[in-house]
Steps between C-alpha positions, in 0.01 A plus 500: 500500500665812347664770726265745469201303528665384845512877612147547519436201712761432705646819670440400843459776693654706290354816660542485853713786648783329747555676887233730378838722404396755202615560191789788511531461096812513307376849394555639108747735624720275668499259195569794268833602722592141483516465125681841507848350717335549842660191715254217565459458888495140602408349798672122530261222715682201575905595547616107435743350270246538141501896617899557490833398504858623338634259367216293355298694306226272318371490922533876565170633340598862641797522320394649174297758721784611659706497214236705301485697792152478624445626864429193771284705722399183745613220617269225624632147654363366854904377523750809585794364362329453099391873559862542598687276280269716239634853597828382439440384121318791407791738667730287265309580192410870619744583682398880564180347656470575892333179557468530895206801435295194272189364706479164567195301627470113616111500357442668169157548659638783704671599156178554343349684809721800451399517092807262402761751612442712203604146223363512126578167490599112709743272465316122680770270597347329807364163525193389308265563777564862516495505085127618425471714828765718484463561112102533576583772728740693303299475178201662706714800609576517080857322536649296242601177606812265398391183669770169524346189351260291581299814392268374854440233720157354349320569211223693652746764623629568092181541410468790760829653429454481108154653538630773741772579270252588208334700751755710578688564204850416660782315325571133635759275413583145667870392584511221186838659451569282182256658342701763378761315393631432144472143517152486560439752210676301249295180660182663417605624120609146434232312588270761357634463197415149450915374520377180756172450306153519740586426819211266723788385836703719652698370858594700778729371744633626822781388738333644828362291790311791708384297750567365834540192686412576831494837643779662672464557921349855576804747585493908594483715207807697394542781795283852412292304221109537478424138446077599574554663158748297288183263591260768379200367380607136548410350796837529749706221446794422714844653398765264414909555443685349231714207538764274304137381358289749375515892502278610751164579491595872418607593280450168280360226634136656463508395132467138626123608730180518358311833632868626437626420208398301181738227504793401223204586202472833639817622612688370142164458238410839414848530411553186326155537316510842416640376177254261428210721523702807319588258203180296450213854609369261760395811732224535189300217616464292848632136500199273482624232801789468755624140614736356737667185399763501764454635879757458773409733826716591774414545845202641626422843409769531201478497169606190263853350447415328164267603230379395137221701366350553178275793316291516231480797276253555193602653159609865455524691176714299288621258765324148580428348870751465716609324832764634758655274681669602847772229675685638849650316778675168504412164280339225656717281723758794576436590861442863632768515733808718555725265276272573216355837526695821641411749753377760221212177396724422192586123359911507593534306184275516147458123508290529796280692316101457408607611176219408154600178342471744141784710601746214628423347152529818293865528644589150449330484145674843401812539704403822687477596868186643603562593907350471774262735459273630226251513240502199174278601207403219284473552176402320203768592307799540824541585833631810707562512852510853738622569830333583792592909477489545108803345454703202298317386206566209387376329165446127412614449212715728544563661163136642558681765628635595161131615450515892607156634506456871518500693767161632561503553866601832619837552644649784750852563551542481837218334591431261806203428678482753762608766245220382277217563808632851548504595116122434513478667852594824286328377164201301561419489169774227486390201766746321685584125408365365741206694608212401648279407163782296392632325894108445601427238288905322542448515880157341480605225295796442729289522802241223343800259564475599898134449452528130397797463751267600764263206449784207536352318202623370235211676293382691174337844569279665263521882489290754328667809580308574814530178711519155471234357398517087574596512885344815757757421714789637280356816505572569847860492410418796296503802753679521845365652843662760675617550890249737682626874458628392136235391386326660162166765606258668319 
């Protein structure tokens, strides 16, 4: 099913207002004094390690704010010391800031109840449960919203946000941060100029294990934390600390729960996919069937520790069917145990790997190294291989590279990815990378692979844009409920 056709059956929802809040608007004038110099205000949700640190910079997604010098006017985080740890980057960056007078809030519900503090726009950096309602509620008040990948917790809640987004005119962008890379522009020139021939397989591969083999014993939250909304609209979960084993259920951990997070495909596929879909215009269409080959669940409640899974994707313009192919965790026979897999959920050594048998025979075939995590494109006539952020391609044979199609993408000195959402904040006639129309359809396709995860089958699911159409039961997996008082009203 084309995209569009999708829109105008699928959008559930797509109208309800949420908290029964009203639209403030964004307002003509406002906009207008933004495109002039005006500083963007920003309000930041979620004050963890993907907001900001110093001294590694691909994590600190304020950074190019402050360095552009935006205004934070908010600071939301149910945790005091991220909202803390927070003041003290962005005095590093601004230093004339006073960053004592900035108001900060454990529930960016209370945010929103005073108008949003007086923010044009949101930075989302919280876990995946709080992804769609935070952005719903800014986007309502006319906010534009950065959210951190996955763009939502389940597919019914991108549908709303994309939807809502149209509605309100505001500029979106999702945290894909590769996206604006180099690499992945050259990636997209070269195969769209026909250097590896049509391309029908391409094999993504992962070295993350976000899962859990038994679940931690309950411990006190951190002292002065809101823990009723770090749970939001989640049911309340016990807190748990982190150990020599695993990092805590805050502030990682959650990856590895489903109603939390989205697992190892969801906290590392939208990045390592983003290429795929860029590259090959797969947001044009809807794959036509998603199928797990290879299932391996942790405890109860958490999300998988091993998965193969495979989708289907008709022709585009110019470009024949093709099937992605998504390996994560460790191979059969390795266990998943602390010799094997870190704290993080990473294989401590690549040979533990589920890695595709096509890339382990590319490299010995062709004498390249292809990592331990990434994108392969095969090709009729060659291979290339991406990173997971945009980065280190790699071509098999590898005088391919010799080839040097033309640049035909766009390029901004200067540029990176939180640069690139501002620019459109103050020219929306230029869209961000990854806004909504083009992260919708990516996070969908990513979250079919929780769908089919959900069921614990080895099983083939066939999709027509809307829902799956060969089991009802896989469509429950589609939507999430919400915790009374978070819940969704009309």
């Amino acid at each position: 099913m084309k995209r569009k056709e999708f829109l105008s059956l699928g959008l559930m929802a797509g109208t309800l207002p949420l908290f029964n809040i009203g639209c403030a608007g964004f307002g003509q004038s406002r906009a207008r004094r933004i495109a002039a110099g005006d500083r963007i205000r920003v309000a930041l949700i979620g004050c963890g390690g993907r907001m900001g640190t110093i001294t590694r910079r691909i994590y600190g997604i304020i950074h190019s704010v402050c360095q552009k010098n935006e205004k934070i006017v908010a600071l939301v985080d149910p945790d005091p010391r991220m909202r803390e740890k927070i003041k003290g980057i962005i005095k590093h960056w601004q230093p004339t800031e006073d960053v004592d007078k900035i108001p900060c809030f454990s529930d960016y519900r209370e945010l929103f109840a005073q108008g949003g503090c007086g923010a044009d726009a949101v930075m989302i950096s919280t876990p995946n449960h709080h992804h769609a309602l935070a952005a719903l509620m800014a986007m309502r008040l006319g906010m534009h919203v950065y959210v951190e990948k996955p763009m939502a917790l389940t597919i019914e809640e991108v549908r709303l946000m994309h939807a809502t987004a149209k509605e309100y005119g505001v500029v979106t962008q999702v945290g894909n941060h590769g996206h604006s890379e180099e690499g992945m522009r050259r990636l997209v020139e070269y195969v769209g100029a026909g250097v590896i021939g049509q391309v029908h397989d391409v094999y993504s591969y992962d070295d993350r294990l976000n899962s859990m083999r038994y679940r931690p014993l309950a411990a006190s939250a951190p002292a002065g934390m809101d823990w009723n909304s770090w749970c939001g609209p989640a049911p309340v979960c016990d807190y748990y600390a982190p150990t020599k084993d695993h990092n805590g259920l805050h502030p990682h951990d959650w990856h590895s729960w489903i109603g939390y997070g989205n697992g190892s495909i969801g906290n590392m596929g939208t990045h390592i996919i983003d290429p795929v879909f860029w590259a090959l215009n797969l947001g044009s269409v809807y794959p036509e069937s998603v199928e797990a080959t290879d299932l391996e669940f942790g405890c109860e409640g958490s999300w998988t520790w091993r998965n193969t899974i495979h989708w289907k994707f008709p022709s585009r313009p110019g470009m024949d069917p093709v099937t992605l192919h998504w390996f994560d965790g460790v191979k059969d026979g390795v266990p998943y145990d602390s010799e094997h897999v870190d704290k993080i959920g990473c294989c401590r050594k690549r040979e533990y790997q589920n890695l595709p048998p096509a890339v382990l025979e590319v490299e010995r075939k062709y004498g390249v190294e292809l990592g331990a995590l990434g994108s392969l494109f095969v090709g009729e006539k060659g291979f290339i291989r991406i990173g997971p952020h945009g980065d280190a391609l790699v071509f098999a044979p590898k005088d391919l590279y010799k080839t040097k199609p033309p640049k035909t993408i766009p390029r901004e000195k200067g540029l990176d990815h939180q640069i690139d959402w501002l620019r459109a904040i103050r020219n929306p006639d230029r869209p961000a990378g990854c806004n909504f129309d083009y992260s919708a359809p990516l996070a969908e396709t990513v979250l079919l692979g929780n769908v089919v995860a959900r069921l614990g089958e080895k099983k083939k699911l066939l999709w027509d844009g809307v829902q799956v159409t060969n089991d009802a039961r896989a469509n429950a997996y589609l939507k999430t409920s919400y915790r009374k008082g978070w819940e969704l009203k009309a």
